[in-house]
N, C-alpha and C positions, 0 to 999 in steps of 0.2 A: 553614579556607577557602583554604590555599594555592593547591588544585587549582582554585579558582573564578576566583581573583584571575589564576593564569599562564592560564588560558582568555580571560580580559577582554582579555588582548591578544593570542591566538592569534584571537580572534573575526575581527577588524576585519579578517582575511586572510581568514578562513572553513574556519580549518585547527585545530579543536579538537575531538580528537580522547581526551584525556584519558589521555595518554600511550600511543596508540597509533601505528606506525610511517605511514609512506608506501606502504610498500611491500604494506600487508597492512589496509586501513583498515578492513575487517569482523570486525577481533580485536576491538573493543569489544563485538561485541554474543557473543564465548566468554571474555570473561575473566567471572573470578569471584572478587566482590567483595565482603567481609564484610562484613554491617551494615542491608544491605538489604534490604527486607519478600521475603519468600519468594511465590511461586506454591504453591497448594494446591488438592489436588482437594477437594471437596465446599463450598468458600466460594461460597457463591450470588451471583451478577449482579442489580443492584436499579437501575433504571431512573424517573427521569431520572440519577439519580446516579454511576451509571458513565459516562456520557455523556464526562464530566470530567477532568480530571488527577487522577494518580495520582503525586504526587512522592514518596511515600515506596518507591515503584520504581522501579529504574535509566532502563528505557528505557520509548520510548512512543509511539504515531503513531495519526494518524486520514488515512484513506487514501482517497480519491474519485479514482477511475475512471469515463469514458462514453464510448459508443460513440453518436455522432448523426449528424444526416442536416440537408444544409440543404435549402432548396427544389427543390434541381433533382435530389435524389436521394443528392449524392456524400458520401461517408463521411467524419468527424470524427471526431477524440478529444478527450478531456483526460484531465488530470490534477492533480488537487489533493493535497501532501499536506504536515502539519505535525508535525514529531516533535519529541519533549522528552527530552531526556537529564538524569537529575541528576548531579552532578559530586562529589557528597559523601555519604553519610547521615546527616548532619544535616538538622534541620528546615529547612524552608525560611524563610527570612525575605522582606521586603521590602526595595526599594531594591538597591545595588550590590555588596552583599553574599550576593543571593540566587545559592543554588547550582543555580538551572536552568538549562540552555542551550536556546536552540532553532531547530530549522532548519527550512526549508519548498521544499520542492521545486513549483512547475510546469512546467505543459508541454501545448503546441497543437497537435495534428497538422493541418493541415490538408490538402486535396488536393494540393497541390505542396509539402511539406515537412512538419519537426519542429521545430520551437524549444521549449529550458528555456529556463528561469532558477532561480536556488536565491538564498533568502535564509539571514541565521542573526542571532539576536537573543539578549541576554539578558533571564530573566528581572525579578521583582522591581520594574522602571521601568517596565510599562506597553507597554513595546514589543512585548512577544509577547506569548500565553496561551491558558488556556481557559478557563470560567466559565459555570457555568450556575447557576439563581436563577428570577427570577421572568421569563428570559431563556436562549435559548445562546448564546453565542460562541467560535469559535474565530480568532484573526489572528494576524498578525504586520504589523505596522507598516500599511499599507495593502491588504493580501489578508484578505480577510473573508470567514467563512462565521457568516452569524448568522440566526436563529432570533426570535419572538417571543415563544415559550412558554420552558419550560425543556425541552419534547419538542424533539428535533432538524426533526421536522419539521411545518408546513411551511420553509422555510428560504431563503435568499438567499446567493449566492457569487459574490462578485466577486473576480478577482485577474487582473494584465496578465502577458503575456509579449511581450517587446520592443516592439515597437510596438502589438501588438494586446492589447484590452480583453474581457474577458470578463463577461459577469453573465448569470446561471441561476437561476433557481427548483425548487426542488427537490421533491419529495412522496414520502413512502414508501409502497410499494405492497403490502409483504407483511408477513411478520410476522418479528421477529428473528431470525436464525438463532444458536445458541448453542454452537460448533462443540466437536469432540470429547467430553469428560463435563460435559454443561452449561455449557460456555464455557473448562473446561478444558483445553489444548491442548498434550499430551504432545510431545518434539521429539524425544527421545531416550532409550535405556534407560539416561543416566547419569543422568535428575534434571530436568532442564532441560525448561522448561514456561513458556507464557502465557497469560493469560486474553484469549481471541480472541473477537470474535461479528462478525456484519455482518449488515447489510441489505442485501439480494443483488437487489434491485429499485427503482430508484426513476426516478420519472417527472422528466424533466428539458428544460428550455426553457427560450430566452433569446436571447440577441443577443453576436456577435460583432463587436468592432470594428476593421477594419482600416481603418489610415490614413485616409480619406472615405468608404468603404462600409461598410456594416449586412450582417452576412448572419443571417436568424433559423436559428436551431439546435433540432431537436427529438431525443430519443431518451431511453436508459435508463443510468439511474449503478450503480454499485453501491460501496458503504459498507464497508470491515475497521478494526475497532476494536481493537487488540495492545496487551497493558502485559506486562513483564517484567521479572526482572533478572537473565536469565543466558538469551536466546533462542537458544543456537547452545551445544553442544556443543566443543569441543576440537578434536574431529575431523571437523566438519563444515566445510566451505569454503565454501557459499554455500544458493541455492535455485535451483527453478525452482518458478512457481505459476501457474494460470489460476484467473481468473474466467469462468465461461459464463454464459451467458441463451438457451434455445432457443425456437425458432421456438412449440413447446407450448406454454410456459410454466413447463419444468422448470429447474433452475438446477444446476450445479457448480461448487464448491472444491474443489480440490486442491493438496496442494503437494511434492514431493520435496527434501526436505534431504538434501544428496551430502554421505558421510564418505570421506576421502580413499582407502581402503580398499576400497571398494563395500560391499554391503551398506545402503544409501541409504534413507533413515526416510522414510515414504508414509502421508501422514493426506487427511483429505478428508471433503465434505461435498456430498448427492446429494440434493435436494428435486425432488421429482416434482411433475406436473402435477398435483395436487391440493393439493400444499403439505405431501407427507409428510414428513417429514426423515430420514437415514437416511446413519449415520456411516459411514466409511470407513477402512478400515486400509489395509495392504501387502496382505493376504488377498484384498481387494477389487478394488484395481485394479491395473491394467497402464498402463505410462508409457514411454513409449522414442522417443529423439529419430530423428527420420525423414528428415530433411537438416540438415546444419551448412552455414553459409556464413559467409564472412569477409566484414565489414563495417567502413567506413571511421571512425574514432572522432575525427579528427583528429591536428593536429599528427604529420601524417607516420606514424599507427599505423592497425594493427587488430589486428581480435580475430573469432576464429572460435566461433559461437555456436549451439546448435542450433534452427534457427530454425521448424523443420517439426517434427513433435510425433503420435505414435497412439497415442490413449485409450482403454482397453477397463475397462467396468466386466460381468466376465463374469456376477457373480450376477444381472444387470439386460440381459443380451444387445442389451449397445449397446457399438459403435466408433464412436470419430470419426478425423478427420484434422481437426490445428490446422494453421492455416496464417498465417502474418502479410500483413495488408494491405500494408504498408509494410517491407522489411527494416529500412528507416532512420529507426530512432526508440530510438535511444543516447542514455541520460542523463550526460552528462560531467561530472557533479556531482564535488563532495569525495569523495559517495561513488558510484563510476560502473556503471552498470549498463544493461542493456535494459529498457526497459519501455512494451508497446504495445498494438496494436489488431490482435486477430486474427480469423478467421473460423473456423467451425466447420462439416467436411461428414459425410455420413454414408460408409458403406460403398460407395458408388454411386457420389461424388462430388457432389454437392448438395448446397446451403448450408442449413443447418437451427439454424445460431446463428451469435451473436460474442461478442465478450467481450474481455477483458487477459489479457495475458502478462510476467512477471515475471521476470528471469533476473539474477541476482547471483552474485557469486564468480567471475568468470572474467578469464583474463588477459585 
């Protein structure tokens, strides 16, 4: 339990990393570490159950995206998300001894701005977790997203970012998406694989609270469920990934993992207006950033990112052009990255969706 105990007090900084540098904080999720339950294809996905933690795998996150609208029309986001790292593979125990860690990212876009915050807890005392039962829960210390079935939904999620108060009602709308071979989720041809699914639909309302005002929030979330313990290649440096929802009712995943090399791994996930599903390779689609621009990260920096995006899925004779609501919605967390609220047009120029954008691994 060495690695748990020198984390117990790298925590209280928010910089446990499990012997990973500064300079490179996304090598946790390419080293590879003996001991750990493997990713396999053909282990079936069993629901409420998977819902859950999975500590006998390295890594691990439940991930809430939404795109809403308040009354007078203008666009919002959020963003929930709780990851669990284990620090050993050993069993887990309880109390101060347990080897989880866990971290929790949010984040508010509102019409004149972006604000995080990022927590991190350990397991074992109560202060983080997950847990389902005759119940879900997922928290950390005061950010709550709970359930009163053991089904995720329907569900309730409150969590604050600086001054403002969030709380949502949630409802799932479709039916699970179970992405690559049945939830299996190939990353590369050395090995390196997660068990992925999401709910790519869910109905979402509630109330925002700033300082004295209420403003009520309506629109659609969308749900990625990840466990792994070796999600990233050697040679891969980061991602880029959208979530979409179109104007029809069709929905896309996609994500490119850049290997420093080119040659760039392209999976993806294409449900059409009827609710077909219909996997996606490299074979399938077309991804190519279509303006970079430099954005200000703070503390005197930036970072040039490609913030403009054209999507062609040819076997399905659709292009879009992504485009970001906002350039500035930079997550300056431990671990820093972009991740926002984009719009989606067709060939023409016309809005026909939105959805998240995800961009990792960049100076």
């Amino acid at each position: 339990m060495k690695a748990a105990l020198k984390c117990l007090v790298l925590v209280v900084t928010g910089i446990c990393f499990n012997s990973v540098s500064a300079q490179d904080v996304y090598q946790v999720l390419r080293d590879q570490v003996q001991g750990f339950a493997e990713v396999v294809r053909g282990k079936p996905l069993v629901f409420p159950r998977d819902h859950s933690a999975h500590p006998e795998y390295r890594i691990e996150w439940w991930y809430i995206t939404a795109n809403l609208e308040d009354d007078r029309g203008r666009n919002w986001g959020l963003q929930w998300t709780l990851f669990r790292q284990s620090l050993s593979v050993e069993a887990d125990t309880e109390g101060w001894d347990s080897n989880q860690l866990w971290m929790a990212h949010a984040a508010l876009t509102t019409p004149e701005k972006h604000s995080f915050e990022q927590r991190f807890a350990r397991g074992g005392i109560g202060q983080a977790g997950v847990k389902h039962g005759e119940i879900f829960e997922a928290w950390l210390d005061d950010w709550h997203w709970r359930s009163e079935t053991a089904a995720i939904f329907p569900s309730q999620l409150h969590f604050s970012v600086g001054d403002s108060s969030v709380e949502m009602q949630l409802e799932g709308l479709s039916d699970w998406v179970l992405h690559g071979d049945l939830g299996y989720s190939q990353k590369s041809t050395q090995g390196q694989a997660s068990y992925y699914y999401s709910q790519p639909k869910i109905s979402m309302s509630g109330t925002v609270h700033v300082g004295d005002e209420t403003i009520q929030l309506k629109g659609t979330a969308w749900l990625d469920r990840e466990w792994s313990s070796q999600a990233l290649a050697k040679n891969q440096q980061g991602w880029d990934w959208f979530s979409l929802n179109f104007e029809d009712g069709s929905k896309l995943m996609l994500y490119r993992l850049r290997h420093d090399q080119g040659q760039h791994w392209l999976s993806g996930s294409w449900i059409d207006s009827k609710g077909q599903l219909n996997h996606l390779d490299k074979h399938d689609i077309e991804l190519n950033p279509a303006a970079i621009r430099e954005i200000d990260i703070g503390n005197d920096q930036t970072v040039e990112l490609p913030l403009e995006w054209k999507i062609g899925l040819p076997g399905y004779g659709s292009k879009w052009k992504i485009k970001t609501l906002y350039d500035q919605q930079w997550m300056g967390t431990r671990f820093p990255y972009w991740e926002g609220m984009v719009l989606v047009e067709d060939d023409a120029g016309q809005p026909v969706g939105r959805g998240y954008m995800e961009l990792t691994g960049y100076d």
